[in-house]
N, C-alpha and C positions, 0 to 999 in steps of 0.2 A: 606924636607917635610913641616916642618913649616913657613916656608917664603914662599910656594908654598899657601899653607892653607890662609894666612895673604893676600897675592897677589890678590888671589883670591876672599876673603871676600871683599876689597877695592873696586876690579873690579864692584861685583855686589851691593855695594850700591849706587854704582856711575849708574851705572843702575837705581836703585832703584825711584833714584833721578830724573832724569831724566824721569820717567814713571808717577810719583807724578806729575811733573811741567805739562807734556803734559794732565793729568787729568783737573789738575786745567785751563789750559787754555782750553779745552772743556765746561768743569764748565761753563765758563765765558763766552764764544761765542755760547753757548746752552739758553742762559736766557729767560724767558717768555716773559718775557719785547719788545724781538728785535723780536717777528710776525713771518713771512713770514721771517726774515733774519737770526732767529734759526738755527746754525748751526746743533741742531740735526734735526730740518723738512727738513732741506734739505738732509739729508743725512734719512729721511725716521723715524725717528724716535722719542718718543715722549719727552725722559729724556736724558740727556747727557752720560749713562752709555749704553743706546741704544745704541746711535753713536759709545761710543767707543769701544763696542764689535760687531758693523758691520764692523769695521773700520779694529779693530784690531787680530777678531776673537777668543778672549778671553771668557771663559763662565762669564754668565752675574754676579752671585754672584761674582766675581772678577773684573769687569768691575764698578759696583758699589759702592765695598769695596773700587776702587781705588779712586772714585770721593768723598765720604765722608770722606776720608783719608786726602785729600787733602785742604777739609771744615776744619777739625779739627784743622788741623798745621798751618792754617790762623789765628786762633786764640791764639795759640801760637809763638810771632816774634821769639823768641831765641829758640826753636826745629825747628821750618820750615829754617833759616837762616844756621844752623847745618846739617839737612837733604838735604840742597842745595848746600850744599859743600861737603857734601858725607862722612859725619863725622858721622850720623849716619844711621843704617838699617830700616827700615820699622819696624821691630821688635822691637829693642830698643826706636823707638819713641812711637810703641803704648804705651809700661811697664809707659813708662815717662807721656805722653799724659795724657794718659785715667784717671789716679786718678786725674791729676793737674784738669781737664776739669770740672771734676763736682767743684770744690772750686770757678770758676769763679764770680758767682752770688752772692758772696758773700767777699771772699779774694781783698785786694789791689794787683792792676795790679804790682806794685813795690815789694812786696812780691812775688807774682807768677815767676818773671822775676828771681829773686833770688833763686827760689827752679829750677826752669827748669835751672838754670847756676849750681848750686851743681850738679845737678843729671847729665848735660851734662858733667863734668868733671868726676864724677864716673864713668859712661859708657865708658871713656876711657880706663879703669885699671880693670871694673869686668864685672863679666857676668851678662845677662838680668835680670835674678832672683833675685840676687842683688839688683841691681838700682828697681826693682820692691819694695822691700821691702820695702826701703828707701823711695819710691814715695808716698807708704801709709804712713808712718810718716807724710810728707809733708804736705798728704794731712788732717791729722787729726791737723796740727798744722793753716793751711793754713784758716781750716773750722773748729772751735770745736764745735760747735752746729749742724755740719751737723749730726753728729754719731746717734743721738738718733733717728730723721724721720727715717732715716736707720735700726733702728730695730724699729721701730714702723711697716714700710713696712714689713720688715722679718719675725714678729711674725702671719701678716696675710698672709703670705705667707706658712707659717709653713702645712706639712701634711705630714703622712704615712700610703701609701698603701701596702694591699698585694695581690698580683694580683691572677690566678688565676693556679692550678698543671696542669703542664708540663712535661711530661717523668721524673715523681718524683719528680721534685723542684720548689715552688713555689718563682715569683720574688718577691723583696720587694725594695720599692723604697719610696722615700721623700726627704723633703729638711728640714734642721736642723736648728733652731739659735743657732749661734758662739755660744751660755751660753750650752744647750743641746747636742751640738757636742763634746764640752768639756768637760763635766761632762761623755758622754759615753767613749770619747777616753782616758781619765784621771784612769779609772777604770778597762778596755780593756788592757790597758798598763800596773797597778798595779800584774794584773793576768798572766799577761807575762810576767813580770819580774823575771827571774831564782832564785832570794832569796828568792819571794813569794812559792816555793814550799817545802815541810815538809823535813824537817834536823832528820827526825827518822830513825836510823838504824837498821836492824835486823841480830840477830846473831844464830847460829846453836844453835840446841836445846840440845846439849851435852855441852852450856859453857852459863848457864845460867844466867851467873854474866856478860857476854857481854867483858871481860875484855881482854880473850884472841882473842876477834874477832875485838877490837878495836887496839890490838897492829899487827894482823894483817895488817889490814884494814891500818896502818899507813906503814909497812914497803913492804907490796905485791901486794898494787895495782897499780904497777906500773910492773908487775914482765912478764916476758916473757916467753912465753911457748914455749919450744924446739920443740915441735913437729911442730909446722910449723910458729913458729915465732911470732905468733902474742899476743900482749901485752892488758893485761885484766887483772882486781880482779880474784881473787877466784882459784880451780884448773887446772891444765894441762888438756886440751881437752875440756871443756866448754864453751858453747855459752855464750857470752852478753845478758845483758836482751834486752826484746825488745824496740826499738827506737822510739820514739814518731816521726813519717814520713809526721804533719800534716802540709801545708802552715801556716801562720802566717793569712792569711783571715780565714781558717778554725779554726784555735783555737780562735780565736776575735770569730763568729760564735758560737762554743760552748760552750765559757763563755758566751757569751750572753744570749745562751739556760740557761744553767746554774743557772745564777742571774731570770730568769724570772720565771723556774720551784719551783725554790727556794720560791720566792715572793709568786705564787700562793697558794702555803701548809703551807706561817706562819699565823697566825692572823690578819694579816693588811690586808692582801685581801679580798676585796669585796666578799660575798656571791653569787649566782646564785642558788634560789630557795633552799634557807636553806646549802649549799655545798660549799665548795670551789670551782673555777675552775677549772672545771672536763674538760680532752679530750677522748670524747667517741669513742670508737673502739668495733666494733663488726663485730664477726668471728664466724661462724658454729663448733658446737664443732669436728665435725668429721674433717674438716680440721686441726683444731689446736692439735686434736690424732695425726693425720697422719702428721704433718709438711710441708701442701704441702696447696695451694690453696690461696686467695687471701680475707685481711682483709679491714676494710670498717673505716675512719676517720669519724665523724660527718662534714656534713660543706664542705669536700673535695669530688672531683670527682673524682680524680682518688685512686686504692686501693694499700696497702702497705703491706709488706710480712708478713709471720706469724711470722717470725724473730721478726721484728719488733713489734709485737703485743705480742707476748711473753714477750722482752723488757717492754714496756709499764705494763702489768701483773707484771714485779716483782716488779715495781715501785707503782702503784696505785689499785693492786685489781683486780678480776673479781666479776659479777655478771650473774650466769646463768639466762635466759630466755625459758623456753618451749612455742612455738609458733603450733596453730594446723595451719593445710593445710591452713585457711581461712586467714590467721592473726592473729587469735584471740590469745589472752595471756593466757596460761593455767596453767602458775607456774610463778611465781617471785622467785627464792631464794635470799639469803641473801649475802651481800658483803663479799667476801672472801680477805683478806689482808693477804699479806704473811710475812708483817712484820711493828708493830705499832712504832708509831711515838717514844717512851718510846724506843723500839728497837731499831730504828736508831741513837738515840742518845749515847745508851749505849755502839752500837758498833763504833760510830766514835770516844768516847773517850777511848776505849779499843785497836784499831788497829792503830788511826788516818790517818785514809784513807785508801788508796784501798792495799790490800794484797798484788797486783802484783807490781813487782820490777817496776821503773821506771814512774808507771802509773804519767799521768799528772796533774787529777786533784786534789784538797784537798779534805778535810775530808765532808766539805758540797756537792761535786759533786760525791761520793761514793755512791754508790746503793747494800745494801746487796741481794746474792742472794746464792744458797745453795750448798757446793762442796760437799756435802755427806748427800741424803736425810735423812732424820728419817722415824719418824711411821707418817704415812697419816691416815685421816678418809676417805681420795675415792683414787680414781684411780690416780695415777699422772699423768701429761698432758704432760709432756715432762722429758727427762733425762739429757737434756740440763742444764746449770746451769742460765741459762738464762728464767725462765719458777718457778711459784710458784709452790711447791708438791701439790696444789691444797686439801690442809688440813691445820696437825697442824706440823710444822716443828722445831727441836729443834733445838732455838738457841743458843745454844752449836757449832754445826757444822755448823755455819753462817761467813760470813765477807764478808764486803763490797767490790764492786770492781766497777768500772769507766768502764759505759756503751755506754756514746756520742761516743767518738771518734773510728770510724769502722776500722782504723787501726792500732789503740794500741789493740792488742790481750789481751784477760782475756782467760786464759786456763781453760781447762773444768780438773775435779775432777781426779786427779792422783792416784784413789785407796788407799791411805794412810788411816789409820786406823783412826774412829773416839774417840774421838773426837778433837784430834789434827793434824788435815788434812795438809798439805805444799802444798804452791806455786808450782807451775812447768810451762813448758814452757807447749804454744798449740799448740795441734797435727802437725799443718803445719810445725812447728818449729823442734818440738822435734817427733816423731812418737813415739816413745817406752814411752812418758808420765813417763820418768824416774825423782825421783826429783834432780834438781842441787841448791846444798847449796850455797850463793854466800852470803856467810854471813849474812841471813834471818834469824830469827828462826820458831818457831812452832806458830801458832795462839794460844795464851791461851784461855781454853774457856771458860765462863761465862754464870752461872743460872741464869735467869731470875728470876725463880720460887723461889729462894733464895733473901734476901732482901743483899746488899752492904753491905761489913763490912768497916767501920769509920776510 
């Protein structure tokens, strides 16, 4: 099969070659110069890629690509000489070509000849991508003053757009300089790196010293359950936690989210009319009672679930609006925040990060929200843990948990007694909302109202 493969490749560069030469001789017998004895006029046509897609019946983007192909390796003796002996593909000659091609107007023809004999010998022993690499060397060596025009170009070429909602997702498009594309992918990748994620362990609330959960933890997580075999921490009969099932785009995506949300609520960010960067969302309250009905982004056309806008709520507040029939504004209330910034701090260094086993991101991309209301001053707006108690909520019975990613489950409140509530699986998972210990312990809980003891 591999001499068949080899055989083959041979065949069609020889091919290849061959379709090149016939190019360039159309090229040549096509010229402005030769009137009435243009071989593309006679054959009815205006450019020689005419001809050779009357000729040939090839579409014309291809008929073209052939004849400027053929322009190119005229300018190169030692790839054109190469490609006429069928030593190399169309393919291997663009990777080589195209970077040597721009050094021309500048680089000695004696150097050039000498980078296109390295790279023709490479090509013999690697694959295109390769020789491509190396061609950029060449050509930064061939041309060292070209690099900078080149980002000079690139910096005005620089933009990102966000276009405009689409059955839920808005595109986002632009084009990067290599400085910018690396500082984002450089940080992307930091985040992604599995030792970037928090080394805390929790252990059952009956071995508060953590001592027997780590001698555990050293000798049974590896230990196999009899009853149908399969090998996991913790007891006989118990699920794994849940799995972060997110692509590698999607998580890049919501650290990006992430870092940006981040930025907007520290102090560096620009103001907008006295405020941070606020994303306004407004929803009828009666939808947001009932759980049903369709919320409103500032700026966006199309509208996003009450899910979602509850999200939002435990994150940034509401603020009621009474509107009479007309429009008119007949109450302003006051911004309800279901947890100050003094709070999020208190509890990312009390839990460091999300309660639920597994969750993925750190203690910065944690959003506390409430597994066991308290005392409200109104009506609470959802029972969800997803949704502020729409008053004063103690956080006692608070911790954080990771709300981006929609298929890492955060389980709703397992009835445990406050105010040391436990982890559990969500209902999909688990229905009986029963708690499974997997060497977590209890959230300790923390008065605000009390000042830190030293």
């Amino acid at each position: 099969m591999v001499g068949l493969a080899q055989s083959v490749e041979e065949v069609l560069r020889q091919a290849e070659a061959i379709t090149l030469a016939v190019a360039r001789e159309f090229d040549r017998r096509s010229d402005e110069t030769l009137g009435e004895d243009s071989l593309a006029r006679k054959l009815g046509a205006r450019k020689p890629w005419g001809a050779i897609e009357t000729v040939t019946r090839t579409s014309a983007e291809d008929a073209r690509r052939r004849v400027l192909e053929s322009r190119a390796l005229a300018k190169l003796p030692v790839i054109e000489e190469a490609m006429t002996a069928g030593a190399l593909s169309r393919a291997q000659a663009e990777v080589i070509g195209a970077p040597i091609l721009k050094t021309l107007h500048t680089a000695n023809p004696a150097d050039v000849d000498v980078a296109c004999t390295q790279l023709l010998e490479m090509s013999q022993a690697l694959p295109a991508s390769a020789v491509a690499a190396a061609a950029e060397v060449w050509k930064a060596v061939l041309d060292p003053d070209g690099i900078e025009p080149i980002e000079k170009t690139a910096i005005e070429k620089r933009f990102l757009r966000l276009g405009k909602a689409h059955d839920g997702l808005v595109k986002l498009t632009g084009l990067l300089p290599i400085e910018i594309a690396a500082t984002l992918r450089t940080v992307l990748d930091a985040y992604r790196n599995p030792r970037a994620a928090s080394s805390i362990a929790f252990h059952p609330a009956d071995e508060p010293d953590g001592e027997a959960a780590l001698e555990d933890s050293a000798g049974n997580n590896d230990s196999t359950n009899p009853a149908d075999g399969s090998t996991h921490g913790g007891s006989a009969g118990e699920l794994p936690p849940p799995r972060d099932t997110r692509t590698r785009e999607q998580q890049d995506l919501d650290t990006l989210h992430m870092i940006i949300s981040t930025h907007a609520r520290s102090g560096d960010a620009p103001t907008m009319g006295g405020a941070h960067p606020t994303v306004l969302v407004t929803v009828t309250r009666d939808d947001l009672d009932n759980g049903t009905g369709p919320a409103w982004i500032d700026g966006e056309a199309e509208p996003v679930s009450i899910t979602t806008a509850k999200r939002m709520i435990d994150t940034g507040g509401y603020q009621e609006v009474e509107l009479s029939p007309t429009g008119e504004i007949l109450n302003l209330g006051r911004t309800q925040r279901c947890f100050t910034p003094q709070q999020r701090r208190a509890l990312a260094a009390r839990d460091k990060g999300c309660i639920i086993p597994a969750a993925p991101h750190p203690p910065d991309g944690a959003k506390p929200t409430t597994s066991h209301p308290g005392k409200t001053a109104a009506k609470p707006m959802s029972s969800t843990p997803h949704s502020c108690a729409g008053g004063t909520t103690t956080s006692s019975t608070t911790a954080p948990t990771n709300s981006a990613p929609a298929k890492t489950a955060h389980p709703k409140s397992d009835g445990s007694t406050a105010p040391t509530p436990h982890p559990g699986y969500p209902p999909s998972t688990d229905p009986g909302a029963e708690f499974h210990a997997q060497n977590w312990g209890q959230v300790v809980p923390v008065d605000f109202e009390k000042p830190l003891s030293r």
